[in-house]
mmCIF file of the N, C-alpha and C atoms, coordinates in Angstrom:
data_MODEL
# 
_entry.id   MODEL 
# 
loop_
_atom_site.group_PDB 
_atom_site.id 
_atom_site.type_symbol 
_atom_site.label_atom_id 
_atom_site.label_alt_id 
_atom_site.label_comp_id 
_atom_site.label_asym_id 
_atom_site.label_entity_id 
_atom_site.label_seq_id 
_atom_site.pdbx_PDB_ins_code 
_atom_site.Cartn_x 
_atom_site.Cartn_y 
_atom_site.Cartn_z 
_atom_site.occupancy 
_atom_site.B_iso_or_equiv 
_atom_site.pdbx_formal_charge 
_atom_site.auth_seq_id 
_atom_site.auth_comp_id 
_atom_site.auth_asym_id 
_atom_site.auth_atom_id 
_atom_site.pdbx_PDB_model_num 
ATOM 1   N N  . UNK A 1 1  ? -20.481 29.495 -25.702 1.00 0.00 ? 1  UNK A N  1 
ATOM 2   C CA . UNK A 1 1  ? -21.338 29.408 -24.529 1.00 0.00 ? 1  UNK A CA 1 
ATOM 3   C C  . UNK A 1 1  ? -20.555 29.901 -23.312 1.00 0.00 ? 1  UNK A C  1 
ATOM 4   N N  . UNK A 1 2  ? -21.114 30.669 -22.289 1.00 0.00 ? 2  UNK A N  1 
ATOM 5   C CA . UNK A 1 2  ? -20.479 31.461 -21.380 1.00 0.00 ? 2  UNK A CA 1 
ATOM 6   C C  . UNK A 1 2  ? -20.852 30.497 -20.126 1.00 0.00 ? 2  UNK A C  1 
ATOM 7   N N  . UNK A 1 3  ? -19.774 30.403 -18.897 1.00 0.00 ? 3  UNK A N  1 
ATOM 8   C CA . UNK A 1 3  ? -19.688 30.094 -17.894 1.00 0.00 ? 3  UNK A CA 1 
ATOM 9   C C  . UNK A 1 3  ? -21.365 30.103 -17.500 1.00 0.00 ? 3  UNK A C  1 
ATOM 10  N N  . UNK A 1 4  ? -21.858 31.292 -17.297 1.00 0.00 ? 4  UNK A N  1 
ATOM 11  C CA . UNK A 1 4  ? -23.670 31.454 -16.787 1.00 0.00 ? 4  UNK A CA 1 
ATOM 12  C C  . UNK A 1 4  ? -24.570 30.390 -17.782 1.00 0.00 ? 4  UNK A C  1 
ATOM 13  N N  . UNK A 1 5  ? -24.279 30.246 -18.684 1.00 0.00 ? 5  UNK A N  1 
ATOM 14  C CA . UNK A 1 5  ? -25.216 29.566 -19.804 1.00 0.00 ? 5  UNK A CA 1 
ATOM 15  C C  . UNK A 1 5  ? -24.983 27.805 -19.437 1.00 0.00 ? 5  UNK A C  1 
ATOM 16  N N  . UNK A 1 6  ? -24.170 27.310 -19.168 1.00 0.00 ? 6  UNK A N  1 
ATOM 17  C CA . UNK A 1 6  ? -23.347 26.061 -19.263 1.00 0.00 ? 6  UNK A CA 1 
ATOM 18  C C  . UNK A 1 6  ? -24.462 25.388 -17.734 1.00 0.00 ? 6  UNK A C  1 
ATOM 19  N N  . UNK A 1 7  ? -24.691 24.227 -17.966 1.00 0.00 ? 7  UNK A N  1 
ATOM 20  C CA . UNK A 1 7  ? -25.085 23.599 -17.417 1.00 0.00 ? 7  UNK A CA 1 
ATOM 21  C C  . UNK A 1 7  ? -23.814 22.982 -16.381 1.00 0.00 ? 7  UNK A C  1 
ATOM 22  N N  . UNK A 1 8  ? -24.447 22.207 -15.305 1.00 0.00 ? 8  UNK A N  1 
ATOM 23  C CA . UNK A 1 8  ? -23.221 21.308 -14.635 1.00 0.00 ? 8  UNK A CA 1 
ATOM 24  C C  . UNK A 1 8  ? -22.905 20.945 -15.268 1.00 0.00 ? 8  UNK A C  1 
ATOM 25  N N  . UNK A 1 9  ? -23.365 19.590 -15.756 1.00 0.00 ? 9  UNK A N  1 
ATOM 26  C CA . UNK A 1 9  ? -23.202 18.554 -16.664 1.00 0.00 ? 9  UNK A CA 1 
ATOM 27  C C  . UNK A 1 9  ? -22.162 18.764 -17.968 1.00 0.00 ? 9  UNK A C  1 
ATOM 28  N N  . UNK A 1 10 ? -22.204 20.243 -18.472 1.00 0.00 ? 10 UNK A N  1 
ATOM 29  C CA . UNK A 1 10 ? -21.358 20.529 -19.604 1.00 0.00 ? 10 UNK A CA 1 
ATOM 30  C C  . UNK A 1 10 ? -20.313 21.208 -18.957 1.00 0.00 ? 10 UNK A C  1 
ATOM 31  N N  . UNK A 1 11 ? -20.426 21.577 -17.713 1.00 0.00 ? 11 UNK A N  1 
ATOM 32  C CA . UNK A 1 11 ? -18.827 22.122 -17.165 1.00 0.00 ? 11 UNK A CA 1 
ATOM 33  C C  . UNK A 1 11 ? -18.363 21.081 -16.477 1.00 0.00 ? 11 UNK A C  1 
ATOM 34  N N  . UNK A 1 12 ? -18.967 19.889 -16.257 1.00 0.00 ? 12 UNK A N  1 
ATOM 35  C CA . UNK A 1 12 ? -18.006 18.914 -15.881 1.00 0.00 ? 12 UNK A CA 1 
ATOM 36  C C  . UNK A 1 12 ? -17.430 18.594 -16.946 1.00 0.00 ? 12 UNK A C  1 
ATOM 37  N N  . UNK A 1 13 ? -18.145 18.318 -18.164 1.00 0.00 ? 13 UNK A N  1 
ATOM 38  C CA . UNK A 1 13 ? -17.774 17.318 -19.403 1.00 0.00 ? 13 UNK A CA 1 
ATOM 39  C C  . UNK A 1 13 ? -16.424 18.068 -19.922 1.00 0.00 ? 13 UNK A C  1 
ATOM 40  N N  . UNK A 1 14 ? -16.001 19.587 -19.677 1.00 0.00 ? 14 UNK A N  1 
ATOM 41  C CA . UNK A 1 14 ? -15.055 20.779 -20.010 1.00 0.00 ? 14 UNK A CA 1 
ATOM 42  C C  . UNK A 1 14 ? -14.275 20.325 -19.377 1.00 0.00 ? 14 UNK A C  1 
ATOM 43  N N  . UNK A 1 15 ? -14.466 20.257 -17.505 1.00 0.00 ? 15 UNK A N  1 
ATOM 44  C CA . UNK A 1 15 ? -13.665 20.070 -17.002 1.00 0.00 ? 15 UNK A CA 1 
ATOM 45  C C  . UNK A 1 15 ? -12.708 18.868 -16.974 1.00 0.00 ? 15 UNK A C  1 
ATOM 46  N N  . UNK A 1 16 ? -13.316 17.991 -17.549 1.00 0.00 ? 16 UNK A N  1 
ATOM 47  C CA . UNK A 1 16 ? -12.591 16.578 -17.782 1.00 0.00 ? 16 UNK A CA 1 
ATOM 48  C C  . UNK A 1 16 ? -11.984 16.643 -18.789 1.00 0.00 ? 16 UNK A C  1 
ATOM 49  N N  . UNK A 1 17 ? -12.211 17.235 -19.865 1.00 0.00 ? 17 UNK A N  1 
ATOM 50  C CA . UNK A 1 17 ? -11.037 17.221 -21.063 1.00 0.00 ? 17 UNK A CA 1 
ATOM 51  C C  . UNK A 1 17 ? -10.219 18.233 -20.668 1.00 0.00 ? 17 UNK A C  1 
ATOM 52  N N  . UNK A 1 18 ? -10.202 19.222 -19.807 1.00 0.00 ? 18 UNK A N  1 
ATOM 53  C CA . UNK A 1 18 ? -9.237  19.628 -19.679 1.00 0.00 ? 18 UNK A CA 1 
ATOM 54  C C  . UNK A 1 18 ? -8.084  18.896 -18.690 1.00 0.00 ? 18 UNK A C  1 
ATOM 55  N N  . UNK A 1 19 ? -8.963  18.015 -17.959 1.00 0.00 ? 19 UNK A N  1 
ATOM 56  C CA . UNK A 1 19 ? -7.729  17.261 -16.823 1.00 0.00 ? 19 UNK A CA 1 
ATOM 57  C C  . UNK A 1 19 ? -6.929  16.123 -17.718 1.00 0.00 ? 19 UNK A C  1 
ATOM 58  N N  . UNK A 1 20 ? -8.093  15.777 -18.694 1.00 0.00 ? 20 UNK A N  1 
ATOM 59  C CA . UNK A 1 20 ? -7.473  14.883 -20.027 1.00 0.00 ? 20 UNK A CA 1 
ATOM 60  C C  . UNK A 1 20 ? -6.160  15.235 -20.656 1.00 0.00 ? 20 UNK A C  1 
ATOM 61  N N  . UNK A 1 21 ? -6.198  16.534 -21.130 1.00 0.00 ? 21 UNK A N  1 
ATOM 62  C CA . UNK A 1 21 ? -5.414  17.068 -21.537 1.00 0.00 ? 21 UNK A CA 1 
ATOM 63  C C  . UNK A 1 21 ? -3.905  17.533 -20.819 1.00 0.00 ? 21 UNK A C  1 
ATOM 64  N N  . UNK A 1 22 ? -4.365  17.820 -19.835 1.00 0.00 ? 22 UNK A N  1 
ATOM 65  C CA . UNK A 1 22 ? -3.164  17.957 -18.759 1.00 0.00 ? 22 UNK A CA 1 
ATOM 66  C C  . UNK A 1 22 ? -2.417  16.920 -18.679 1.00 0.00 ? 22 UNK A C  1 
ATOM 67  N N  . UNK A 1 23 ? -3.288  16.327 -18.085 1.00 0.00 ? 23 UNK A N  1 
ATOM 68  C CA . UNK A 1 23 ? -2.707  14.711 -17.625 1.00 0.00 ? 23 UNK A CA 1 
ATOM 69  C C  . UNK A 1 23 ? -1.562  13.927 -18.723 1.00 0.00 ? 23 UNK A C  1 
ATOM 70  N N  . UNK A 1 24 ? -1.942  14.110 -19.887 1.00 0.00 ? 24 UNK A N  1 
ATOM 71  C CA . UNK A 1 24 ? -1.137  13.876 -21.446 1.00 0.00 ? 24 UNK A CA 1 
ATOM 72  C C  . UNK A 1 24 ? 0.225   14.275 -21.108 1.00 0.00 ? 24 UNK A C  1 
ATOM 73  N N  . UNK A 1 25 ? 0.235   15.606 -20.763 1.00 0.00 ? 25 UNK A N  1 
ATOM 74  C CA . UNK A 1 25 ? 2.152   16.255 -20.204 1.00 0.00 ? 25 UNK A CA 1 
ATOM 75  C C  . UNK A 1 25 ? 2.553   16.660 -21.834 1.00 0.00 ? 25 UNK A C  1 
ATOM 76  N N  . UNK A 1 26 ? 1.645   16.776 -23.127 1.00 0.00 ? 26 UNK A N  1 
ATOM 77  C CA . UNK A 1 26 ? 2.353   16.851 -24.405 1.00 0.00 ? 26 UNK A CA 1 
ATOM 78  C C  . UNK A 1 26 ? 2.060   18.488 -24.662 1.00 0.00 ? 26 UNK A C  1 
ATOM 79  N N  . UNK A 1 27 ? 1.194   18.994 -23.371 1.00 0.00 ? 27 UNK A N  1 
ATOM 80  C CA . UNK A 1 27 ? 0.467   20.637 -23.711 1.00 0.00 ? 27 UNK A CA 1 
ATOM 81  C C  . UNK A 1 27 ? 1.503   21.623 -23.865 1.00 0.00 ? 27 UNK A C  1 
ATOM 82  N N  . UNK A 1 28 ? 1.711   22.321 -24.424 1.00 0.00 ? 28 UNK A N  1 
ATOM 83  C CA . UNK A 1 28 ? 2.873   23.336 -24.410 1.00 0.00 ? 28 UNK A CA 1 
ATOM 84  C C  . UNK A 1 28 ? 2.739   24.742 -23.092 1.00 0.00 ? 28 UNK A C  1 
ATOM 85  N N  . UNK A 1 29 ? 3.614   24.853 -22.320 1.00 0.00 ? 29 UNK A N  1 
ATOM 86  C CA . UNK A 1 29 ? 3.257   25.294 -21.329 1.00 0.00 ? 29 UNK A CA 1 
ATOM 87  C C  . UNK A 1 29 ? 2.558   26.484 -21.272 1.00 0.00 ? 29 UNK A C  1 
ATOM 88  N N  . UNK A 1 30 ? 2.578   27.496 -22.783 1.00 0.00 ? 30 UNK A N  1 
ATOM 89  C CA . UNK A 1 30 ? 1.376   28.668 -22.423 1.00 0.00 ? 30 UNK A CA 1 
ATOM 90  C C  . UNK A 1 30 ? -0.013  27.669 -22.705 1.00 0.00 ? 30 UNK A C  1 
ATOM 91  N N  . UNK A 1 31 ? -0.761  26.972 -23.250 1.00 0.00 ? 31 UNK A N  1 
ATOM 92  C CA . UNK A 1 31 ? -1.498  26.730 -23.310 1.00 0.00 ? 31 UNK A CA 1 
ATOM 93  C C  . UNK A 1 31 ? -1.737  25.474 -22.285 1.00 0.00 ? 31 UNK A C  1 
ATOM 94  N N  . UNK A 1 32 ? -1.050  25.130 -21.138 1.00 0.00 ? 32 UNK A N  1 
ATOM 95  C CA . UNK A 1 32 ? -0.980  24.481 -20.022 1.00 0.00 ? 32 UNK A CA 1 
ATOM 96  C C  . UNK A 1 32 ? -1.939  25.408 -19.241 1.00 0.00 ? 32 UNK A C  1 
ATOM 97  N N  . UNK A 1 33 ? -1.327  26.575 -19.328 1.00 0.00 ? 33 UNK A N  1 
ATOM 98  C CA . UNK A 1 33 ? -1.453  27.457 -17.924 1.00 0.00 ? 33 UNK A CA 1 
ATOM 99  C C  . UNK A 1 33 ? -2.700  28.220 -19.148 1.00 0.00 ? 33 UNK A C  1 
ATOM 100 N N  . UNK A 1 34 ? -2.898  28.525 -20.060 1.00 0.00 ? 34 UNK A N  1 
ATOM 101 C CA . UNK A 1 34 ? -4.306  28.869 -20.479 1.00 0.00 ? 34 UNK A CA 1 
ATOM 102 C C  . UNK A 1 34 ? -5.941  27.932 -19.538 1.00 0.00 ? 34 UNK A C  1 
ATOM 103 N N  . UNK A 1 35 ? -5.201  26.578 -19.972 1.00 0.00 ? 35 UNK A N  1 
ATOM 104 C CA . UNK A 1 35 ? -5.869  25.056 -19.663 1.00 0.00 ? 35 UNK A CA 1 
ATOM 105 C C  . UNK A 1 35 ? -6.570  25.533 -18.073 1.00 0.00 ? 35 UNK A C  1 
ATOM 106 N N  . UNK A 1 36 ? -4.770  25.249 -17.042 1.00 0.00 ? 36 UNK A N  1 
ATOM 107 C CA . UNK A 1 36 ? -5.608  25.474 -16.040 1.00 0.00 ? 36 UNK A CA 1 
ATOM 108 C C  . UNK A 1 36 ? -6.412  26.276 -15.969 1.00 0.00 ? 36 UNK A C  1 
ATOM 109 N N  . UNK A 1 37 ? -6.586  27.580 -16.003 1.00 0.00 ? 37 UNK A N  1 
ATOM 110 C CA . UNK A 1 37 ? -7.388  28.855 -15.917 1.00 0.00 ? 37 UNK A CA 1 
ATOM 111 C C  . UNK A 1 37 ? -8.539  28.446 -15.905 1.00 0.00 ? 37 UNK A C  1 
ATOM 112 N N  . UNK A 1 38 ? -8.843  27.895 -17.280 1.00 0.00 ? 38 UNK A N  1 
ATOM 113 C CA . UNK A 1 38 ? -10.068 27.519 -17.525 1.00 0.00 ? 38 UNK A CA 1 
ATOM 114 C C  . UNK A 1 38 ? -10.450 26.468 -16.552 1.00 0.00 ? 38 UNK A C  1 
ATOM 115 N N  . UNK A 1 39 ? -9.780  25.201 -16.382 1.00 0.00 ? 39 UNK A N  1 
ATOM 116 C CA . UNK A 1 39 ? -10.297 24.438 -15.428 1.00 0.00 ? 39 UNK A CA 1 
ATOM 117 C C  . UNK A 1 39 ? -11.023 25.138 -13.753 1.00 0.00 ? 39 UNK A C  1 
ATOM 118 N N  . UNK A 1 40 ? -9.372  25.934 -13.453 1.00 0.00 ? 40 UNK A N  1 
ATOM 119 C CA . UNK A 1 40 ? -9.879  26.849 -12.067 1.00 0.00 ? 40 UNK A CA 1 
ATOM 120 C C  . UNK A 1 40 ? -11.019 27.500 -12.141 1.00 0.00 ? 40 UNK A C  1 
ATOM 121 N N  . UNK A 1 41 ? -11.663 27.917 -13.130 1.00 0.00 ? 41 UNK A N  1 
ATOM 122 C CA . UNK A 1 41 ? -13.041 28.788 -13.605 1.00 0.00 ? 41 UNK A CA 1 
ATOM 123 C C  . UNK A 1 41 ? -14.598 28.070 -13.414 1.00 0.00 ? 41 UNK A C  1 
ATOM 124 N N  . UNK A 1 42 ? -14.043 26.626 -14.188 1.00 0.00 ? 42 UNK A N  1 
ATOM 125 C CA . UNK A 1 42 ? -15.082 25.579 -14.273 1.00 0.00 ? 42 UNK A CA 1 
ATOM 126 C C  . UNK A 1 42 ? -15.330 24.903 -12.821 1.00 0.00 ? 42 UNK A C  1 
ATOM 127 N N  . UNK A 1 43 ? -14.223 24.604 -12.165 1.00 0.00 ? 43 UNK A N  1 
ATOM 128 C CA . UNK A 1 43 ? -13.919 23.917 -10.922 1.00 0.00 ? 43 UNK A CA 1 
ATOM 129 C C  . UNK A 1 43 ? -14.830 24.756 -9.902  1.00 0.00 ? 43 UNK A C  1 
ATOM 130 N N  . UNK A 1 44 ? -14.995 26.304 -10.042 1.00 0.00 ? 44 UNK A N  1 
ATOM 131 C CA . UNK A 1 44 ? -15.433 27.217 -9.018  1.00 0.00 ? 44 UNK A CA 1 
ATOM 132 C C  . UNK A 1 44 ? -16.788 27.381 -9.741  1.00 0.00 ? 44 UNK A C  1 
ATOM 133 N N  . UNK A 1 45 ? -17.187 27.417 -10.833 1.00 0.00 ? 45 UNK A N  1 
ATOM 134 C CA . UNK A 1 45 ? -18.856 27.581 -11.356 1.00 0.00 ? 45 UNK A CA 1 
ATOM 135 C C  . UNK A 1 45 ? -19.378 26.121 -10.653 1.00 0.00 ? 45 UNK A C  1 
ATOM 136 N N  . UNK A 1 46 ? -18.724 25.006 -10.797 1.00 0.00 ? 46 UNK A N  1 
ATOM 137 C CA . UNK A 1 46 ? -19.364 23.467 -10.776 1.00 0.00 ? 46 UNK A CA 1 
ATOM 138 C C  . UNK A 1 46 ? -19.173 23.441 -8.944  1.00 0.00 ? 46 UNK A C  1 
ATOM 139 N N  . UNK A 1 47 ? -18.524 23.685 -8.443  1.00 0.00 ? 47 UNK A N  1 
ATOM 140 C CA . UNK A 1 47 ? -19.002 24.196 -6.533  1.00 0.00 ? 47 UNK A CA 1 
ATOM 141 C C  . UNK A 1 47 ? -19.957 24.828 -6.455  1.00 0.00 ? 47 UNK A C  1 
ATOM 142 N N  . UNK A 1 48 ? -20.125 26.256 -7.435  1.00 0.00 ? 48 UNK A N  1 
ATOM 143 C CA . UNK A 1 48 ? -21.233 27.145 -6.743  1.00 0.00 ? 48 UNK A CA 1 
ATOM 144 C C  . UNK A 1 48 ? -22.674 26.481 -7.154  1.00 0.00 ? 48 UNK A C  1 
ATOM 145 N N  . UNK A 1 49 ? -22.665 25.726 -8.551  1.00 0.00 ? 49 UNK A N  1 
ATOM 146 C CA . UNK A 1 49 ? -23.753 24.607 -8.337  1.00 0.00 ? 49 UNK A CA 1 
ATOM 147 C C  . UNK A 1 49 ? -24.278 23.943 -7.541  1.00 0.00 ? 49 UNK A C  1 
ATOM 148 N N  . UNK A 1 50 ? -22.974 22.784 -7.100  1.00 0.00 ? 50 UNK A N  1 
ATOM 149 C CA . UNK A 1 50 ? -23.146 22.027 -6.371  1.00 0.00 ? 50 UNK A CA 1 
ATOM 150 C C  . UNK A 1 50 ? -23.567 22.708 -5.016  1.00 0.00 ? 50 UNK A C  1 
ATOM 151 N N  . UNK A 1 51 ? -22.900 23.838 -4.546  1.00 0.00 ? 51 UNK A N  1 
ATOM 152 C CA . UNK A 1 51 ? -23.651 24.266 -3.124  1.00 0.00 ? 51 UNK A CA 1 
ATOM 153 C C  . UNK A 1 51 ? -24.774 25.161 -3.031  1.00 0.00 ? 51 UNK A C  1 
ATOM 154 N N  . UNK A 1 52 ? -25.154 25.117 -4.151  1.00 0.00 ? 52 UNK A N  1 
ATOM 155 C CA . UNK A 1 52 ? -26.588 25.693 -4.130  1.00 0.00 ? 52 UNK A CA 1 
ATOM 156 C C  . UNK A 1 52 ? -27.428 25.003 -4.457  1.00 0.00 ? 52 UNK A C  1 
ATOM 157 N N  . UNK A 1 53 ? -27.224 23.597 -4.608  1.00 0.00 ? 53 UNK A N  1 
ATOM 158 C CA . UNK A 1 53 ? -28.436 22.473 -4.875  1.00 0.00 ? 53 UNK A CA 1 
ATOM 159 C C  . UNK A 1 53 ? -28.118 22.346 -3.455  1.00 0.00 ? 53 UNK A C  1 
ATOM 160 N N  . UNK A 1 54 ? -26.952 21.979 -2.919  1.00 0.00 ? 54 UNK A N  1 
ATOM 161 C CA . UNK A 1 54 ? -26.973 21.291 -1.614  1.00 0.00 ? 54 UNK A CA 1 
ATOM 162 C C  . UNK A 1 54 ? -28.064 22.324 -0.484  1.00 0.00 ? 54 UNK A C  1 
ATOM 163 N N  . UNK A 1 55 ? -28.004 23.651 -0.441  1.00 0.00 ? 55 UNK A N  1 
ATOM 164 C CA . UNK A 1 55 ? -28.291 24.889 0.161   1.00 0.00 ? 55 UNK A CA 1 
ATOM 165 C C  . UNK A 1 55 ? -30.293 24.509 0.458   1.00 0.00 ? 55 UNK A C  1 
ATOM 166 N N  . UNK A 1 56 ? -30.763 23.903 -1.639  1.00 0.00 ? 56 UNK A N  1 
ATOM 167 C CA . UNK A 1 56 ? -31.927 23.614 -1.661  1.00 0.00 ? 56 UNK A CA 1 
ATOM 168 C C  . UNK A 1 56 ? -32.529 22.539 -1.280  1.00 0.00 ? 56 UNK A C  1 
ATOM 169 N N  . UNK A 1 57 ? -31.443 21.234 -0.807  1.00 0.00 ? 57 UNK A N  1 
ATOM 170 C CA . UNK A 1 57 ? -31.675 19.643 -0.842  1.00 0.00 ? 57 UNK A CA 1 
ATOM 171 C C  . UNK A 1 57 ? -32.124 19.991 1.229   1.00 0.00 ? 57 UNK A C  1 
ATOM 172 N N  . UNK A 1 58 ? -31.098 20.866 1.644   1.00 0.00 ? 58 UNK A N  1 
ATOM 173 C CA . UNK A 1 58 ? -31.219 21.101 3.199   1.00 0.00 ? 58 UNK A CA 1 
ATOM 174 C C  . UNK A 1 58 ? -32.278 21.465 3.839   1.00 0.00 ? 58 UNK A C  1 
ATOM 175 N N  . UNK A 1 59 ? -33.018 21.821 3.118   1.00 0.00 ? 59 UNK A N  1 
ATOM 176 C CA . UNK A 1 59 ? -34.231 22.909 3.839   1.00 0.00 ? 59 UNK A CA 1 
ATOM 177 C C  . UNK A 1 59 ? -35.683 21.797 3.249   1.00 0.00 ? 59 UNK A C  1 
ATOM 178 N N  . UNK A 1 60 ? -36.596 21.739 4.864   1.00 0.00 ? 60 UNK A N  1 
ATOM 179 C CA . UNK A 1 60 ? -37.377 21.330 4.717   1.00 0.00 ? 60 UNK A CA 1 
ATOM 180 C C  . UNK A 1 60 ? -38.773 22.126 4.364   1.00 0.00 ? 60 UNK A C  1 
ATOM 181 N N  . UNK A 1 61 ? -39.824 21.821 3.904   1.00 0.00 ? 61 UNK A N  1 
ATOM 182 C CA . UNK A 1 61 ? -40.798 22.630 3.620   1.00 0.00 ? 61 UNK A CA 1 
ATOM 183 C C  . UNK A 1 61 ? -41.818 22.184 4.502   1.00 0.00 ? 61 UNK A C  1 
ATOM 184 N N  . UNK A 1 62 ? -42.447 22.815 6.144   1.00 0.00 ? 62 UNK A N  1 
ATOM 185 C CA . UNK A 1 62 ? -42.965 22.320 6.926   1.00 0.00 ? 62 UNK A CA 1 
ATOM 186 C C  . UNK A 1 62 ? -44.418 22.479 6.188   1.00 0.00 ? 62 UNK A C  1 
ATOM 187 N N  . UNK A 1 63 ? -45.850 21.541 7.565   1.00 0.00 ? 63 UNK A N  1 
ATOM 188 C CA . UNK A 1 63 ? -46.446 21.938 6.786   1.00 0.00 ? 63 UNK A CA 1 
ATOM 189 C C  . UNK A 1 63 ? -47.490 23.185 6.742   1.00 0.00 ? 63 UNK A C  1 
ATOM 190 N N  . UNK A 1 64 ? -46.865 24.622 7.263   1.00 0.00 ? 64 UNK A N  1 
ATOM 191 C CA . UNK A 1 64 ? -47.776 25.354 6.940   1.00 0.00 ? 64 UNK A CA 1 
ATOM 192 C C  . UNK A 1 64 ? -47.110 26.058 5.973   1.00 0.00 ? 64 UNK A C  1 
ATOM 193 N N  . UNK A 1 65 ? -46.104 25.730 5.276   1.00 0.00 ? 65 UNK A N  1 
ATOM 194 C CA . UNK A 1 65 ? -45.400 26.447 4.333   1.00 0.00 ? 65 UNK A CA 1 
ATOM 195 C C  . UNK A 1 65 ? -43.740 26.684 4.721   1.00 0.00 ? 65 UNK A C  1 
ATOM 196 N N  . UNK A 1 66 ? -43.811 26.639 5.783   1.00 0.00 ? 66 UNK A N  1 
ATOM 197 C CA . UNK A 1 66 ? -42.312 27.662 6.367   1.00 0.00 ? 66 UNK A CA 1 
ATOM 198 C C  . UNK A 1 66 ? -41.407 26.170 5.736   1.00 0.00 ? 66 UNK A C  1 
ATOM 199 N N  . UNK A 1 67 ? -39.791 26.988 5.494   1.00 0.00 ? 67 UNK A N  1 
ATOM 200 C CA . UNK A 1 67 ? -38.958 26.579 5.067   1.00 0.00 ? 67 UNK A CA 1 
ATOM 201 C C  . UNK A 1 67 ? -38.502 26.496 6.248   1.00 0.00 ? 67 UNK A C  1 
ATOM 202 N N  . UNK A 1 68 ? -37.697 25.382 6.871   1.00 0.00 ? 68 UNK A N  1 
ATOM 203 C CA . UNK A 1 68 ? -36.710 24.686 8.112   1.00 0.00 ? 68 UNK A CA 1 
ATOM 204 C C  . UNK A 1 68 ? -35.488 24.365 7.575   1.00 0.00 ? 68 UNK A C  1 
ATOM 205 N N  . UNK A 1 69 ? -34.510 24.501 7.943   1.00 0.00 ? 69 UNK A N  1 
ATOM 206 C CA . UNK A 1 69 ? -32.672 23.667 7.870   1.00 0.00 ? 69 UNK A CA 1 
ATOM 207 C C  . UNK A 1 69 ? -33.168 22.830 8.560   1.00 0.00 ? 69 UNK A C  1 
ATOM 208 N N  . UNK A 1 70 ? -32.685 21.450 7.609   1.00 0.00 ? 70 UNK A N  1 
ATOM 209 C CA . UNK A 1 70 ? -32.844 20.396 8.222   1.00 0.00 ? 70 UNK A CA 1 
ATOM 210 C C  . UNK A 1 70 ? -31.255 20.055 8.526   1.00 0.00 ? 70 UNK A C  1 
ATOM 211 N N  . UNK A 1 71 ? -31.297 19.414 9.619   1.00 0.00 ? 71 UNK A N  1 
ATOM 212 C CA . UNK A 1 71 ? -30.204 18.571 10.247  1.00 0.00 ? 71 UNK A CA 1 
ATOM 213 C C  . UNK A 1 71 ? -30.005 17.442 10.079  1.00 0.00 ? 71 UNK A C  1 
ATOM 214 N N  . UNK A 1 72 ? -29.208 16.578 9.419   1.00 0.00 ? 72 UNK A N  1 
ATOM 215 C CA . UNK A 1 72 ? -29.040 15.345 9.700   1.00 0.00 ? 72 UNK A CA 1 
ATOM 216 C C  . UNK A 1 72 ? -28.577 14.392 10.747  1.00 0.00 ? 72 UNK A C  1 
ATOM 217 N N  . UNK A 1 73 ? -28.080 15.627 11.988  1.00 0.00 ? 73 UNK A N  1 
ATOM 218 C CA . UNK A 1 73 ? -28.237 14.119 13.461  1.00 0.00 ? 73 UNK A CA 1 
ATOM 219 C C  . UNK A 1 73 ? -28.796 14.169 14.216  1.00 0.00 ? 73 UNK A C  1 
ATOM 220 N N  . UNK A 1 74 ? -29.911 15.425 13.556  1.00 0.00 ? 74 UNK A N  1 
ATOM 221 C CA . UNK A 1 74 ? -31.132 15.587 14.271  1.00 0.00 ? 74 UNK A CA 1 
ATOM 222 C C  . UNK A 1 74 ? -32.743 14.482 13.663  1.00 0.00 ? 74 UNK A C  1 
ATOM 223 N N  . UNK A 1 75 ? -32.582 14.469 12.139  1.00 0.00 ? 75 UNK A N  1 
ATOM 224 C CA . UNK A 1 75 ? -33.438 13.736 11.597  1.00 0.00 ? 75 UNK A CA 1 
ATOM 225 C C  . UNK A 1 75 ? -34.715 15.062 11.338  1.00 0.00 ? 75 UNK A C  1 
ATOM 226 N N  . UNK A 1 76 ? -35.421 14.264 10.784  1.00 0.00 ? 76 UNK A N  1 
ATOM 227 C CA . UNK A 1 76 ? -36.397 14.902 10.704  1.00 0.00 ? 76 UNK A CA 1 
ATOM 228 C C  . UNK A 1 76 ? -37.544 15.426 11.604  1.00 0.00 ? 76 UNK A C  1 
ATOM 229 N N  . UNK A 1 77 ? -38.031 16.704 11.952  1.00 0.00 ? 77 UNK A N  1 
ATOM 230 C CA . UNK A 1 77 ? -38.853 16.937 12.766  1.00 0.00 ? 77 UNK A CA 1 
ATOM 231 C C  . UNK A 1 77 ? -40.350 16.574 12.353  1.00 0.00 ? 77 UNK A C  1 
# 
């Protein structure tokens, strides 16, 4: 399964066995630095998630249709 295919949920679940694994200290150092890679990969797909839900959670849908940035210390208009 490729980075595009992978849900959050399964690149977190990646990303945690790989910190699992780290964390151990028993990894042999090419496959340390394989490890991170992959983590750094997962770490940057599971942001661009997360800030593109956040991107969709921000914007209000007024009501003649139009999309608004909502503000939070503004509240809601």
């Amino acid at each position: 399964m490729t980075e595009k295919q992978q849900t959050f949920a399964e690149a977190m679940t990646a990303l945690e066995e790989i910190v699992r694994q780290l964390e151990q200290g028993d990894v042999p150092l090419e496959n340390a630095i394989d490890l991170y890679k992959q983590g750094m990969e997962l770490s940057k797909f599971c942001h661009s998630k997360l800030q593109h839900a956040e991107e969709q959670l921000v914007s209000i849908v007024q009501e003649t249709g139009e999309t608004t940035a909502f503000d939070p210390l503004k509240g809601e208009s």
